[in-house]
N, C-alpha and C positions, 0 to 999 in steps of 0.2 A: 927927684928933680921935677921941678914946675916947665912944663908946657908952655911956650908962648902962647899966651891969650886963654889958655884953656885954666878957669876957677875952678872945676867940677871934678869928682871924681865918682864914677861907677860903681854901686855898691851890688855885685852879680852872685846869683846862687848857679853855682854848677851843678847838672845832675847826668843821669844817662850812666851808660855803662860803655867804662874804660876803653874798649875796644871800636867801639862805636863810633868813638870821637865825643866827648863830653859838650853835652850843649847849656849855655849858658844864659842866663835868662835876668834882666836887669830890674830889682829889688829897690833898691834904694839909690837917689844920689844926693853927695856930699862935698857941702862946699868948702872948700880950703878956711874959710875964714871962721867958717863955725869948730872948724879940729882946730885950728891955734885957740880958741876961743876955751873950747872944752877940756885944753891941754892947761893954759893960763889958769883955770876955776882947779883946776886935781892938783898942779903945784902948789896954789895958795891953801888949798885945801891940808897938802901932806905940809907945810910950813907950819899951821896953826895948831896944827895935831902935835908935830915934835917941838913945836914952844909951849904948850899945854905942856905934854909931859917933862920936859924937864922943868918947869917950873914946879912940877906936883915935887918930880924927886929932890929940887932945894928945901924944897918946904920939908919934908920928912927927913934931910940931912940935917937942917937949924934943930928940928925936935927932938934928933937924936944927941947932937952937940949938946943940948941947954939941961938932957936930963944926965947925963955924966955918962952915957954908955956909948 
């Protein structure tokens, strides 16, 4: 769920030891538009990959229909 007003999100390495109370320390941050962005390219990405391969296996289904087996 998005935050009013807030685009960013926190990207934190936690360390320390458990009992301690884990202290956290900010790494990287990430803008919502860039993760739909990165989400949209890996969809298109997994779409061209499974139209690729079934096109490979109609192709080797007609090769096998035309030689009789």
């Amino acid at each position: 769920m998005e935050a009013s007003g807030v685009k960013q999100l926190p990207v934190v390495n936690r360390g320390g030891e458990p009992h301690k109370g884990r202290k956290r320390r900010v790494i990287a941050v990430l803008h919502y538009e860039s993760i739909w962005n990165c989400l949209r390219e890996e969809i298109n990405h997994r779409k061209s990959v499974y139209q690729h391969s079934n096109r490979k296996d109609n192709n080797e289904e007609e090769i096998i229909n035309s030689n009789g087996y």
